[in-house]
C-alpha positions in Angstrom: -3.7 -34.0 -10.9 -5.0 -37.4 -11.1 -5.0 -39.9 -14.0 -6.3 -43.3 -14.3 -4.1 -46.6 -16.0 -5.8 -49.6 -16.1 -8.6 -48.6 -14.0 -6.6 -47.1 -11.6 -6.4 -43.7 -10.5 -3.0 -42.3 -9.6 -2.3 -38.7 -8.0 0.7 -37.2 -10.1 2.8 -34.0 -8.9 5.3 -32.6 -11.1 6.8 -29.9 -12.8 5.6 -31.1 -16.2 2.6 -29.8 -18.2 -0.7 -31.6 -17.5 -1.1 -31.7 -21.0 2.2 -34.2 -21.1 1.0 -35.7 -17.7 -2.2 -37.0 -19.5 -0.5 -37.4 -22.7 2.1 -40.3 -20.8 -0.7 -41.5 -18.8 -2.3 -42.7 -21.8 0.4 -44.4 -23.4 1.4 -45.8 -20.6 -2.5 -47.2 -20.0 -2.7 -48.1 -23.8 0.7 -50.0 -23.6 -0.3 -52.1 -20.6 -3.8 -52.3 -22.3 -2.5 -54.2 -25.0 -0.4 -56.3 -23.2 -3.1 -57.6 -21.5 -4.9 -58.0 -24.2 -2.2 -60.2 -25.9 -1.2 -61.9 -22.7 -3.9 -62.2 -20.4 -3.1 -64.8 -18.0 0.5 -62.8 -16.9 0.0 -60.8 -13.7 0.2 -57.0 -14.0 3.9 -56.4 -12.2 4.9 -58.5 -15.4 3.0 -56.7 -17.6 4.1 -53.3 -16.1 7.5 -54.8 -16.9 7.1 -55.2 -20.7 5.5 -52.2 -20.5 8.5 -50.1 -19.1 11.1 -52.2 -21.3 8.7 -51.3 -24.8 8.6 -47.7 -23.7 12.4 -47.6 -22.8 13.1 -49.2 -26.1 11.2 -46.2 -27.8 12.8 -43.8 -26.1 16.3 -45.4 -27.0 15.2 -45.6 -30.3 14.2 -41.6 -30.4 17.5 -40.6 -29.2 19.5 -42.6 -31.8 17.3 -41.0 -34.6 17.9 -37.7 -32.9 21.5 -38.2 -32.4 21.8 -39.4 -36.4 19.6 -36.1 -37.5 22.3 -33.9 -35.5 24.7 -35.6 -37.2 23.7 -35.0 -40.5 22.6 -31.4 -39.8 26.3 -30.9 -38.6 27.6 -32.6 -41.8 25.4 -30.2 -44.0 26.1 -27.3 -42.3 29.5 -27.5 -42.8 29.3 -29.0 -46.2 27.0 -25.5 -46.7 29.7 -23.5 -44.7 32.7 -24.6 -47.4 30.3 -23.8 -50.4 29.5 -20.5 -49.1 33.2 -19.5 -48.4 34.4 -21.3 -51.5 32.0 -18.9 -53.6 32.5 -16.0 -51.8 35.9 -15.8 -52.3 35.3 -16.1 -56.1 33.4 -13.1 -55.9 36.5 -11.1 -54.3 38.0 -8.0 -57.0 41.3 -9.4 -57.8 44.1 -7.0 -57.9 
């Protein structure tokens, strides 16, 4: 499949969706759009840079929130887990 970044076209194999191939073409082409727009006297391998480090900063920033949200799911889930065998074993006949 072929997408274009910047003006570009590029030919893209891979094993993911061309759904998500278009979908990362175009943040990739709106990140480096608005680079340049905001710095446009730095040559593109410089802007493809920034690029790269903004969207690896996302990325970082995605796991840590996913990593916290397992976390806390964990923590619930056992906090649920002790309520549920603390009232269970209320509701046991007693001799």
């Amino acid at each position: 499949m072929t997408v274009e970044i910047l003006g570009r076209t590029f030919t893209l194999k891979g094993s993911m969706p061309q759904e998500s191939l278009q979908a990362v073409a175009r943040e990739v082409d709106a990140q480096l759009r608005e680079l340049q727009q905001a710095l446009p006297t730095r040559p593109l391998s410089d802007l493809a840079i920034l690029a790269a480090l903004n969207l690896a900063y996302e990325c970082l920033e995605s796991k840590e929130d996913h990593q916290q949200l397992q976390t806390e799911i964990e923590t619930r889930s056992k906090q649920l887990i002790q309520i549920l065998e603390a009232s269970d074993s209320s509701f046991l006949p007693g001799p």
